[in-house]
C-alpha positions in Angstrom: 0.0 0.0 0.0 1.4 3.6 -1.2 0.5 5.5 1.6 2.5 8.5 1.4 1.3 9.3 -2.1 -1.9 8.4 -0.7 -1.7 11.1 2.2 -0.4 13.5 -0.4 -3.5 14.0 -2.1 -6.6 15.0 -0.9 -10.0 13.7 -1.2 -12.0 14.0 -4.1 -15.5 16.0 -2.2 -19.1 15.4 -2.9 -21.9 17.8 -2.9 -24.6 14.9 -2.4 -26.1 15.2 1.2 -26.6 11.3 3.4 -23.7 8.8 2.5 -21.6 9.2 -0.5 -18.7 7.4 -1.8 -16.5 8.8 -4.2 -13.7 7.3 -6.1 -9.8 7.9 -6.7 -7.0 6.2 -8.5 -3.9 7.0 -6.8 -0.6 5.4 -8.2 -2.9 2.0 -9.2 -4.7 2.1 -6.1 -8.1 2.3 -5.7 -9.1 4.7 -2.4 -12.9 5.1 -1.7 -13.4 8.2 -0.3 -16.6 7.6 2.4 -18.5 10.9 3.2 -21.5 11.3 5.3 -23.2 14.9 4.6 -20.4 15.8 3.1 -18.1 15.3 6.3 -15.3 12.8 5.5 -15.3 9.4 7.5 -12.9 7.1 6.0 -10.8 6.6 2.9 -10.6 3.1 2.4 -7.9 1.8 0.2 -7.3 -1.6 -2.2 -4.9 -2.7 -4.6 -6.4 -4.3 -7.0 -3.7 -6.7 -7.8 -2.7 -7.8 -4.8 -6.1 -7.5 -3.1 -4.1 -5.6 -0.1 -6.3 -3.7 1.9 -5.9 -0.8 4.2 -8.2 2.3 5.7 -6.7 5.9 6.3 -9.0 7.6 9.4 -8.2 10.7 11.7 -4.6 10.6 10.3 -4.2 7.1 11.1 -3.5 3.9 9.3 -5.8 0.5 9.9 -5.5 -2.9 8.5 -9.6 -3.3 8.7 -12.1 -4.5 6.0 -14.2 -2.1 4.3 -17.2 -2.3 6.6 -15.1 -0.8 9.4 -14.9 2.4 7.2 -19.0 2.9 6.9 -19.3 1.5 10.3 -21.4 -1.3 9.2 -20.6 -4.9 11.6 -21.2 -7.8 11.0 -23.9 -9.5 13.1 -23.7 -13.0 12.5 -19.8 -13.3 12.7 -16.8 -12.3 10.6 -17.2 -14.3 7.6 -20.9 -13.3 6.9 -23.4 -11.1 5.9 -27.2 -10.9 7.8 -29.8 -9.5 6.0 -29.4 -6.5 8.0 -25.8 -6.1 7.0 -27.3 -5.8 3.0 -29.7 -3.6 3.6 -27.6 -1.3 6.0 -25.0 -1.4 2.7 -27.2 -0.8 0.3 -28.0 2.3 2.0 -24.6 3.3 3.0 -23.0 2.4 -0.4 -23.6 5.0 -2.8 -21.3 6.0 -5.7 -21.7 6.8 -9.3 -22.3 4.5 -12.3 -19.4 5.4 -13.7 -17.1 5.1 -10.3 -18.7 1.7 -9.9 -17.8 0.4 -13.6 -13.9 1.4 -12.7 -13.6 -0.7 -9.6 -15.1 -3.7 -11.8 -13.0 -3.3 -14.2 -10.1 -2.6 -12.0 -11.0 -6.2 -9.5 -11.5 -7.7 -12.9 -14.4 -9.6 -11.5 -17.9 -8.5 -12.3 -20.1 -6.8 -9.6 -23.3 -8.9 -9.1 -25.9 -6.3 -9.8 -28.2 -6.1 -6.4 -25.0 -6.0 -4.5 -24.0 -2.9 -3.1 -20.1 -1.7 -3.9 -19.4 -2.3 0.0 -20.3 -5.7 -0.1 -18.5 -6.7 -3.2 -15.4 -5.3 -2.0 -15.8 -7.1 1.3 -16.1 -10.5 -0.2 -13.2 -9.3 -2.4 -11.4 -8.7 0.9 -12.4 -11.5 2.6 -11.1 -14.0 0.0 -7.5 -12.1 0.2 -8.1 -12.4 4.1 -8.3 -15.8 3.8 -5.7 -16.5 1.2 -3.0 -14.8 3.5 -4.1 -16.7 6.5 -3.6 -20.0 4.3 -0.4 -19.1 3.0 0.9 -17.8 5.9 0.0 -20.9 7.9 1.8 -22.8 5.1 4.9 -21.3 5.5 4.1 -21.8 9.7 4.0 -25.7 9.1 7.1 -25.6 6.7 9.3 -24.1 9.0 7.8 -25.9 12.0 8.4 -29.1 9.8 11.1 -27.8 8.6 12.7 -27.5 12.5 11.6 -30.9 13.4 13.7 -32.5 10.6 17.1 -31.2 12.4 16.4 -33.2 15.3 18.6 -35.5 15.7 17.7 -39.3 16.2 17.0 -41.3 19.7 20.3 -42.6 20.5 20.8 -46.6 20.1 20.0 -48.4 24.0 17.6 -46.0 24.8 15.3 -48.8 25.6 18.1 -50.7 28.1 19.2 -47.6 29.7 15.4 -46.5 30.7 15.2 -50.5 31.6 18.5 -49.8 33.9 16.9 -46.7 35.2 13.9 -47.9 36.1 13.9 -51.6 37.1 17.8 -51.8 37.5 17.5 -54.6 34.5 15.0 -56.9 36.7 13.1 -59.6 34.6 10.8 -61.5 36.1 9.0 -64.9 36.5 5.0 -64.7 35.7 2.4 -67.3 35.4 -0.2 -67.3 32.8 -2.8 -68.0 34.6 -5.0 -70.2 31.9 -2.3 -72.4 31.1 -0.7 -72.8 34.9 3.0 -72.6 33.1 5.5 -69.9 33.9 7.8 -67.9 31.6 10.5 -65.4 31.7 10.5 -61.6 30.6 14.2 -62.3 29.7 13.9 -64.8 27.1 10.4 -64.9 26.7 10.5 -68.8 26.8 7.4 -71.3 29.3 8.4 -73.9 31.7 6.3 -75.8 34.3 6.6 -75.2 38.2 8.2 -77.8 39.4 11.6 -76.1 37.2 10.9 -73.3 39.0 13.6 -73.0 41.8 15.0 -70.3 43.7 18.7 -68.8 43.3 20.2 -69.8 45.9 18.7 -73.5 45.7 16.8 -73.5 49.2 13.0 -74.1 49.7 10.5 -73.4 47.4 10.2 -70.0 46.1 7.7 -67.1 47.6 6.7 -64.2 46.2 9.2 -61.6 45.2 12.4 -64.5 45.4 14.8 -64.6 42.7 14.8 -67.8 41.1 16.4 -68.7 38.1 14.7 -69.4 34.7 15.8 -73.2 33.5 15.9 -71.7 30.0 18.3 -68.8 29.8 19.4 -69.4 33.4 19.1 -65.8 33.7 18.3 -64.9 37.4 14.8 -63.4 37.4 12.2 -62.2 40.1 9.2 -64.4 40.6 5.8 -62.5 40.8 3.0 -64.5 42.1 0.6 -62.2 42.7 0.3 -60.2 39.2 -0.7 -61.0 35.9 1.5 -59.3 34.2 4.0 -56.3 35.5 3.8 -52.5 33.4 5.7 -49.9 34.8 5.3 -46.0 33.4 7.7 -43.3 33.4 9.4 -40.4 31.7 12.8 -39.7 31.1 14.0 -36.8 29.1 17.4 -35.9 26.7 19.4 -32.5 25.7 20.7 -33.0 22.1 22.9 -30.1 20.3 21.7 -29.4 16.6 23.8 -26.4 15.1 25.1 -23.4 16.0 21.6 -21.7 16.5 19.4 -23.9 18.1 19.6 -26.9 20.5 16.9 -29.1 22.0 15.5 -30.7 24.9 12.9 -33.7 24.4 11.0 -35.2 27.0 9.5 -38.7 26.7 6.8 -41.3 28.7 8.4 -45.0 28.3 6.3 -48.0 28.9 8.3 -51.6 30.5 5.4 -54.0 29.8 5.9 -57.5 31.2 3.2 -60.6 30.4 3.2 -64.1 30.0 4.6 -65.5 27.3 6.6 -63.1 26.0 9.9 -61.0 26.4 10.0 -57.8 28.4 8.7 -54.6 25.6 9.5 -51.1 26.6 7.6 -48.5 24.4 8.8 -45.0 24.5 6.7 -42.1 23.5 7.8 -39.1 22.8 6.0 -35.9 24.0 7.3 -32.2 24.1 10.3 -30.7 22.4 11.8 -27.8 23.1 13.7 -26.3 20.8 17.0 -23.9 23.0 18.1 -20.6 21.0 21.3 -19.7 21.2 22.7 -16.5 21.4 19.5 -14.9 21.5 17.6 -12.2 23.7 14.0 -12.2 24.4 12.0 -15.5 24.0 14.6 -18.4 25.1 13.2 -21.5 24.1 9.9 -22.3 21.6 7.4 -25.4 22.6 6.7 -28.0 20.5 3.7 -30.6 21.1 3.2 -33.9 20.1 0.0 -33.9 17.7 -1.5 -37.5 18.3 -2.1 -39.6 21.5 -1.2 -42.7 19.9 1.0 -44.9 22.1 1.2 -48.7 20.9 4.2 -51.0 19.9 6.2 -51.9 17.0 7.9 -55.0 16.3 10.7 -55.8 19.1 9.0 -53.2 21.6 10.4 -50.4 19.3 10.4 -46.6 19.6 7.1 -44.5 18.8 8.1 -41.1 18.2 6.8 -40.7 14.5 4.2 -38.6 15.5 3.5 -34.7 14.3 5.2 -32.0 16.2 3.8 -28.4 16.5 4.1 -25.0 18.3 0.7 -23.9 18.1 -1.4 -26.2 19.2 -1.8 -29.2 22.0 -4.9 -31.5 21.5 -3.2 -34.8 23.4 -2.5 -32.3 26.5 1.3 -32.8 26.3 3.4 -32.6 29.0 6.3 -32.3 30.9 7.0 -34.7 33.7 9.4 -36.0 36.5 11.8 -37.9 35.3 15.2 -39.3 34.4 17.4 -37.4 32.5 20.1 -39.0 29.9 23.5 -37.8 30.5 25.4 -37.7 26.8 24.7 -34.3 25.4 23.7 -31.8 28.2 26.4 -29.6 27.6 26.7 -29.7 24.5 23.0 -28.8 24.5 22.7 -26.1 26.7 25.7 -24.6 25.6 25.2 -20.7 24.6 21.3 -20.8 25.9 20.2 -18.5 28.8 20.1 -22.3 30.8 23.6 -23.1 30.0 24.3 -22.2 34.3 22.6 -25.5 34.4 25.0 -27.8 32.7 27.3 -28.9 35.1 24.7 -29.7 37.8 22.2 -31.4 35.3 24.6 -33.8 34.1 26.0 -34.3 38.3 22.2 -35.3 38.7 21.3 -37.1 35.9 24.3 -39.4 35.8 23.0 -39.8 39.5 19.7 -40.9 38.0 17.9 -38.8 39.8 13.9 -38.2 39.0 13.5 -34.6 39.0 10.8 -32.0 37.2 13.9 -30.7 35.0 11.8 -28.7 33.1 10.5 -26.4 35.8 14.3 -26.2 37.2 15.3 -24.6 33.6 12.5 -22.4 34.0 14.4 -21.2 37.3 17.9 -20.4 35.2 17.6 -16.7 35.9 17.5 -16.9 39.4 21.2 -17.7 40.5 19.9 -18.1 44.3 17.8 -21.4 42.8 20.7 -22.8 41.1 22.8 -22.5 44.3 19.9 -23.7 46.1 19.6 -27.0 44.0 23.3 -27.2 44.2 23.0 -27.5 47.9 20.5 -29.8 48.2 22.0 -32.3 46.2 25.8 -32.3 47.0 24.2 -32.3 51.2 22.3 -35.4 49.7 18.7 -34.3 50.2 17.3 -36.1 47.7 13.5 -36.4 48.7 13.5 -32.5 49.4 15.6 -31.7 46.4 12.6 -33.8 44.2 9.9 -31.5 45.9 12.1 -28.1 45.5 13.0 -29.5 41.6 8.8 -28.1 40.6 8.6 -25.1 42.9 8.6 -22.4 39.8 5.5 -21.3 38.6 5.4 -22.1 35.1 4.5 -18.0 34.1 5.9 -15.6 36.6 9.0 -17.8 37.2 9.1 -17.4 40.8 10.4 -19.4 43.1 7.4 -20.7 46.2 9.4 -23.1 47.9 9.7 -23.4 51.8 13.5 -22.6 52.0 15.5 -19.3 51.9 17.0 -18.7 49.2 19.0 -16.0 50.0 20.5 -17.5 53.0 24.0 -17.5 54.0 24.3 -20.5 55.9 22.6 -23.2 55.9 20.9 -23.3 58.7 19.6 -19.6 57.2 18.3 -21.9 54.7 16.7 -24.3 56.1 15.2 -21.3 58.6 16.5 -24.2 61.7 19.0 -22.7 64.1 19.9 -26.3 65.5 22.6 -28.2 62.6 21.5 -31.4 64.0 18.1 -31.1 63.3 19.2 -30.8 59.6 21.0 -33.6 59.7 18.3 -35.6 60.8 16.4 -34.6 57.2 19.4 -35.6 55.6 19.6 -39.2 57.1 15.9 -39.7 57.1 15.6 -38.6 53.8 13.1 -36.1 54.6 11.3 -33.4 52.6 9.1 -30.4 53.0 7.0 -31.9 55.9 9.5 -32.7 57.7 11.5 -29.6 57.2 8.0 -27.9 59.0 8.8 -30.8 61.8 12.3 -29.1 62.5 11.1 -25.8 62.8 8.4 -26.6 64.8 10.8 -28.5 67.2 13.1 -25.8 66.7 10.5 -23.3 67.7 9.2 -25.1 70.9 11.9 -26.7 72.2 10.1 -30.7 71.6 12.0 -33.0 70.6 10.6 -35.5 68.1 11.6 -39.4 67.8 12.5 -41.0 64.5 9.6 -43.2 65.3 7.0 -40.2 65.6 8.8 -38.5 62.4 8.1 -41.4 60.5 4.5 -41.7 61.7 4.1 -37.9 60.7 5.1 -38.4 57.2 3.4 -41.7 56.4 0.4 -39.8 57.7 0.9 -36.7 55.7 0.6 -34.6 59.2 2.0 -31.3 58.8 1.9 -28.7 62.2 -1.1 -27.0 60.8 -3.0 -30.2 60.3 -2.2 -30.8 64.3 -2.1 -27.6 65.8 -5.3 -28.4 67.6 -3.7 -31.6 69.1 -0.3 -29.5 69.7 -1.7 -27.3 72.1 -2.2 -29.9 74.5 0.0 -33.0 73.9 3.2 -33.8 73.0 4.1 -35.0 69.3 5.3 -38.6 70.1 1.8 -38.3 72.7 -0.2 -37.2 70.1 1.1 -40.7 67.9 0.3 -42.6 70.5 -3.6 -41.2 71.4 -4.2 -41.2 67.8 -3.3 -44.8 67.0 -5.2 -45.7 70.3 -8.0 -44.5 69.0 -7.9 -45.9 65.8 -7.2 -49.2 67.5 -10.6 -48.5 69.3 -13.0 -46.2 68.6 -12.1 -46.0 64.8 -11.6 -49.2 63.0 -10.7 -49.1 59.7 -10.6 -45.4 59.5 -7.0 -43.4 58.6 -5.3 -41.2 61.2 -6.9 -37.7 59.6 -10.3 -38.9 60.3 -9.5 -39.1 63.7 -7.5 -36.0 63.7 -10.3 -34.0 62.0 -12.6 -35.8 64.3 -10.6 -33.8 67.6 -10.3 -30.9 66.0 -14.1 -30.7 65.5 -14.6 -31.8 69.1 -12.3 -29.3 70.4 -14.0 -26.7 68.5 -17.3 -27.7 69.5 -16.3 -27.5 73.0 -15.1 -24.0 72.7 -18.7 -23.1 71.5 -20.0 -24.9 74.8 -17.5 -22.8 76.8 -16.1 -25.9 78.5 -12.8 -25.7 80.0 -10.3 -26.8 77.3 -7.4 -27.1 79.6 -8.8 -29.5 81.7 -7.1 -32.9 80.8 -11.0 -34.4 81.1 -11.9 -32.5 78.5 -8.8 -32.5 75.9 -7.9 -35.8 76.0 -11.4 -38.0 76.4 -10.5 -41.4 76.3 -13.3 -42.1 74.2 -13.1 -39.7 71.9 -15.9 -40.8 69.3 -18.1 -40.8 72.1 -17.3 -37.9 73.4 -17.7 -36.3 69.9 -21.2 -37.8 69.2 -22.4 -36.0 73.4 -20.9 -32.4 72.2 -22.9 -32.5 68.4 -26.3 -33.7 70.6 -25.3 -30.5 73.3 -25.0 -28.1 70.6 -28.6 -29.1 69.0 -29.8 -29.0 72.2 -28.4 -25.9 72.8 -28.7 -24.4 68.8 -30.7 -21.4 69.8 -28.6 -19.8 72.5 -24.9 -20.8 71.5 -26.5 -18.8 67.7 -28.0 -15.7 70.1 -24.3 -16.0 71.5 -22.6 -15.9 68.2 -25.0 -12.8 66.9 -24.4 -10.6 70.2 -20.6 -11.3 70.4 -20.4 -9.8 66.7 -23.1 -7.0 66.7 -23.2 -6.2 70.4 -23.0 -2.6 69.5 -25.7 -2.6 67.7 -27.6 -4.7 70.4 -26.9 -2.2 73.1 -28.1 0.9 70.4 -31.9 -1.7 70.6 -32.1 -1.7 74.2 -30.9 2.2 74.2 -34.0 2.6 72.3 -36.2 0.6 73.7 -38.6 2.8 75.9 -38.6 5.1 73.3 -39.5 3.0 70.1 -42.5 0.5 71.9 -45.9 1.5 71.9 -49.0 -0.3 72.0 -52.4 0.6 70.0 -55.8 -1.3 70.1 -55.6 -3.4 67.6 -51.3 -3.8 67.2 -48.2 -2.7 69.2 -44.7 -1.7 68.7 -42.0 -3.7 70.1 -37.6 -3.5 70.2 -35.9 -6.9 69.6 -34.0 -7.9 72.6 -31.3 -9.3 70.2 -29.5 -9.3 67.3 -30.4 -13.1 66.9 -34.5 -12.4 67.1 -33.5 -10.4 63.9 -32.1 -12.9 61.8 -34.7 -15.5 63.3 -37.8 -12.5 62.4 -36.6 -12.4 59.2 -36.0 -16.1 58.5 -39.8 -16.7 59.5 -41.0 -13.9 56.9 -38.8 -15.0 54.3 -37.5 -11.2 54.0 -33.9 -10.1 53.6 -33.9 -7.7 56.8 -31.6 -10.5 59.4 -30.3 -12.1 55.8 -27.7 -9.2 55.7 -25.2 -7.2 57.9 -26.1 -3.9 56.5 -29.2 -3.5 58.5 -26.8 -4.1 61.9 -24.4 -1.8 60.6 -26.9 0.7 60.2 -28.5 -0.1 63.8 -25.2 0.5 65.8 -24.7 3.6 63.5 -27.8 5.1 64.4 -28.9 5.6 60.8 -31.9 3.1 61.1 -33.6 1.0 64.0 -35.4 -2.6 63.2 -38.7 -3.2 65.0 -41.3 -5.4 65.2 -45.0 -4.8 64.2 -47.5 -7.4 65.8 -51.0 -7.8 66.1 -52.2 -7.7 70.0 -54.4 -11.1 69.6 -51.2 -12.6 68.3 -48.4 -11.3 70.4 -45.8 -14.1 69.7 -46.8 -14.5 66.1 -44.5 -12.3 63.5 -46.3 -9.8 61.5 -44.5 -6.7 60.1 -40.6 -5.9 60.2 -40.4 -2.0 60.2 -37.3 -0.2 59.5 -37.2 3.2 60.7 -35.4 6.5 61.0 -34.5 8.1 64.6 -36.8 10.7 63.7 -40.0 8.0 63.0 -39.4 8.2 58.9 -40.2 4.6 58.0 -38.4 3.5 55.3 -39.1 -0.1 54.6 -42.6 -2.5 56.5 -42.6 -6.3 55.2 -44.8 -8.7 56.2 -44.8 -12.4 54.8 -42.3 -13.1 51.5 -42.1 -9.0 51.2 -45.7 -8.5 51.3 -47.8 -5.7 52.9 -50.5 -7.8 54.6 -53.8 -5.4 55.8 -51.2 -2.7 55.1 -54.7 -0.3 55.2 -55.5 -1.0 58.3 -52.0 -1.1 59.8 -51.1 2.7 58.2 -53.3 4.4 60.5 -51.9 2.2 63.3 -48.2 3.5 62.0 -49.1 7.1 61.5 -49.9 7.2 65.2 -47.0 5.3 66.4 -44.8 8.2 64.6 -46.8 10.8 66.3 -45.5 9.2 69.4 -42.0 8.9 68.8 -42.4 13.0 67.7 -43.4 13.5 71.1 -40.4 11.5 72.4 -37.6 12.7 70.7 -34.4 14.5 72.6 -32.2 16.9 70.6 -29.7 14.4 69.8 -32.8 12.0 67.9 -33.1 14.9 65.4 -29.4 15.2 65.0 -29.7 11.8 64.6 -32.7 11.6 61.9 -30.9 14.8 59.8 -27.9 12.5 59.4 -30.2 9.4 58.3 -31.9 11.3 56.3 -28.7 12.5 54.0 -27.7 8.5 53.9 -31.2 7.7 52.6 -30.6 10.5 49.9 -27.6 8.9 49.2 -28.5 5.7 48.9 -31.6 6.4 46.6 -29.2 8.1 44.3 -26.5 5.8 44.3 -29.8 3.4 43.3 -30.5 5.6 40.4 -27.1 5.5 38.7 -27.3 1.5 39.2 -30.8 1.5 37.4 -32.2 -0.6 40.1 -35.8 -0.4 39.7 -37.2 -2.7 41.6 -35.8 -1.9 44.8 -36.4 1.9 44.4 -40.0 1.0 43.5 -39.9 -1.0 46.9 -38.8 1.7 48.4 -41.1 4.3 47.4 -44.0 1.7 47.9 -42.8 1.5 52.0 -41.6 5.3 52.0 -43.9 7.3 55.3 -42.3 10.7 56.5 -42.8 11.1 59.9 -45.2 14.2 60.2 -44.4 16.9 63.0 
């Protein structure tokens, strides 16, 4: 598009009043200039060779289709035209004959004659649209394709060395289970039971023995309680490819053993990510496989001829825990922002450690992470370095782990002042939950026994999960009265049941204001029992403990009621006036009429602000029965009386009722009431406007339906 020798001419005008088009050819391109009463909206611009599109508005430049400029859009989507959309053309889309018989000429394509010069460019438009998108997801797949071709193969042994990783070479002895004979994953050969002997020649063989197999006399494990054996996990491998790009790939192998046959490892491959070298910005670029497919090919072979792609992921690819292979890591990472990696990757793979590699490379700008990894691996804390391998998120790329990374020392680290504590994690092999063990013993002074620790992590208890239990035993104490419960009162059921089981007694008894210090109470030797008595004591005793919650959070408001009291009651003939005694008879008025007013804390707030006052209406015959909820200013401006589901029951015969009761509270008020009901009355204001401006209708008509000025 020539838009500088398009700016440097101006528009051809119009004298024709409504919208006009008029035409230009401007170096070979045609530019529709699009008035409305003669005011210039839009010159929209097309090339009629290339079908390049472009529209020049308020001296600026947009890539937008021809409808943009007459402000037409589209109403059923971006490839088509409603009904609406034709007609709004037709009317938008005038232009001479002559102008008209140009631009066919010009597209070289004839205009269909009851379609207006908007649409017809449009289509023209949308066709180039769409030819671009094709060709330029052409090229997308070539060079993605294109990518893929430079990676180099799976090295040869792949399959032994994820059998080495994984199983440590183990084959083993099955049965087939219709035929009673056995065979071995080694040579895939049957023999009957009676050859089956164990290794060392003594007794006959149990599960899990090594025997050997009277075939290949290959020493094999003997499984007699499985069908067949399948084992699943990932591994992944850095490979160099030139001097601009390396690449990462990360697989899910499959070691399948069943009867009958020799062992077959499958290996799928699933993401690759392709390393730039030597370049700023965007490190790395994703690459998906396309198609779930996993199966097997002769001799348990290699599946990795699926499709690879950057743009989309419909298997839900992944990156997983997992080995890593050791050749190439250097070489791979080698001029790539994750090169401070190398040295340590290929420490840990050739380790064969399972680690989430991937979200450690997403950690290579953070030098405190690297050391932290560094630390955790040459001290030989291998389960915490596995959890501390994944704590990046994925997007930020910060670290949420439990240790310091900027620590000095380790013990800074580990945030534990005692070095013997950390050992202990080290020789117990212990990870984040333990860690929170340390410092909790660290904190309190407690010790804990290996015993207890062990307990506590085949348990999954953290100290959060027992800080109900920690307040009143010991940890190795709180083993013990846990598994003795189990043992007694819950059979079958784990060690969190019982531990969310205390907690909710505990609770429960702080509701019933018993005395949680008292050994009878925190430690009941039969705590399911004990449990069952508090829920039947706080149903018996629903009503108050809820008049007890209610006061202890709005006892301001509660003291503003019985403030108010003498001044707000009043009795008629017929009804009387009466000032809850509670917050609680509230929320219980309003769950018996069905209306908002104990539903919401806003009314409460308003009480102990002295902006509005909730009272109850009843009839005299009925004294106990709930009638009307009223609430009203401290001047005796009602602003809202429901009855039943919002309704206005009688509401004739209970206004006169009302107008005297505000009478009364005229007579009653002090200087400090009318202070009171000028400041409620600029709230209301406020409120009603603040309504307004949300358009809320129908509680404004609400409003207006309950509104009764008190009268002087």
């Amino acid at each position: 598009m020539k838009k500088k020798a398009i700016e440097a001419v101006p528009p051809r005008k119009t004298r024709k009043s409504g919208w006009w088009t008029t035409l230009q050819l401007i170096e070979g391109v045609i530019v529709l200039n699009v008035f409305k009463d003669r005011v210039l909206r839009a010159r929209h611009c097309v090339n009629p060779e290339t079908k390049e599109y472009a529209t020049f508005k308020k001296d600026t430049w947009y890539t937008q289709k021809i409808e943009n400029a007459y402000g037409i859009r589209l109403e059923t989507g971006y490839y088509y035209w409603s009904c609406e959309n034709e007609r709004e053309a037709r009317e938008k889309g005038g232009i001479a004959d002559e102008d008209r018989n140009i631009i066919q000429n010009l597209m070289k394509e004839s205009i269909p004659s009851k379609e207006s010069i908007i649409e017809y460019i449009s289509h023209q438009e949308m066709s180039y649209g769409r030819s671009r998108r094709e060709i330029a997801e052409h090229n997308r797949v070539m060079r993605v394709n294109a990518m893929m071709a430079k990676v180099p193969a799976v090295p040869e042994g792949i399959k032994e060395w994820i059998n080495q990783k994984e199983l440590g070479g183990m084959d083993y002895c099955i049965k087939d289970r219709e035929t009673g004979r056995w065979s071995c994953s080694a040579c895939g050969r049957e023999f009957e039971e009676q050859h089956v002997k164990k290794t060392d020649g003594t007794g006959q063989p149990r599960n899990n023995d090594m025997v050997t197999c009277p075939i290949c006399k290959k020493s094999i494990q003997i499984k007699k309680r499985k069908k067949t054996i399948e084992v699943r996990t990932h591994f992944c491998m850095m490979q160099p490819i030139d001097n601009e790009v390396s690449v990462t790939r990360h697989f899910t192998a499959t070691v399948q053993c069943v009867p009958n046959d020799r062992k077959r490892i499958g290996i799928e491959e699933d993401v690759r990510i392709i390393m730039f070298k030597g370049r700023k910005g965007i490190p790395c670029d994703l690459y998906y496989e396309q198609y779930s497919q996993p199966g097997w090919v002769p001799d348990g072979g290699i599946h990795i001829e699926g499709c690879f792609d950057n743009k989309h992921n419909p298997a839900n690819k992944s990156e997983y825990f997992g080995y890593l292979y050791e050749t190439g890591i250097e070489e791979a990472l080698k001029d790539t922002v994750y090169e401070p990696w190398a040295r340590l990757f290929k420490e840990m793979a050739a380790a064969g450690l399972k680690l989430q590699y991937n979200a450690m490379m997403i950690g290579y700008h953070k030098a405190e992470y690297i050391r932290l990894i560094e630390l955790l691996f040459r001290g030989r804390f291998y389960q915490l370095l596995t959890e501390e391998s994944q704590s990046i998120y994925y997007w930020s790329r910060c670290y949420y782990g439990e240790l310091e990374l900027s620590g000095n020392s380790i013990e800074e680290v580990f945030k534990i002042g005692d070095r013997q504590k950390i050992n202990r994690i080290r020789q117990m092999d212990g990870g984040r939950q333990m860690v929170e063990w340390m410092r909790w013993s660290d904190k309190h002074g407690q010790k804990i026994s290996d015993k207890t620790l062990m307990w506590l992590k085949a348990n999954d208890m953290s100290p959060e999960s027992l800080h109900e239990m920690t307040d009143h035993f010991s940890v190795e104490q709180i083993m013990n009265y846990i598994e003795r419960q189990r043992a007694e009162q819950y059979k079958g059921k784990s060690a969190k049941v019982v531990v969310e089981q205390y907690g909710d007694y505990i609770r429960m008894c702080k509701r019933l204001h018993k005395d949680i210090s008292d050994e009878m109470i925190y430690r009941p030797r039969e705590l399911k029992r004990r449990h069952d008595e508090a829920v039947l004591e706080i149903e018996r005793q629903q009503a108050q403990l809820k008049a007890e919650e209610y006061s202890k959070k709005f006892g301001e408001a509660e003291n503003v009621l019985k403030e108010i009291k003498d001044k707000y009651e009043y009795k008629g003939e017929q009804y009387f006036i009466m000032v809850p005694d509670r917050i609680v008879d509230i929320v219980s008025e309003g769950n018996h009429l069905h209306h908002c007013a104990g539903a919401t804390d806003r009314y409460f707030d308003r009480i102990k602000q002295h902006e509005t006052y909730i009272c109850f209406l009843r009839k005299i015959e009925e004294p106990e029965t709930p009638y009307y909820t009223i609430e009203v200013e401290p001047g005796g401006t009602i602003r809202q009386h429901r009855g039943m589901y919002d309704e206005e029951p009688e509401i004739d015969e209970v206004k006169p009722f009302l107008r005297e009761w505000q009478r009364e509270i005229k007579k009653r008020m002090s200087r400090q009431d009318r202070e009171r009901a000028a400041a409620s009355k600029v709230k209301r204001e406020e409120n009603i406007e603040e309504l307004k401006q949300k358009n809320n209708i129908r509680v404004l008509n609400g409003l207006m339906e309950d509104f009764m000025e008190a009268i002087g």
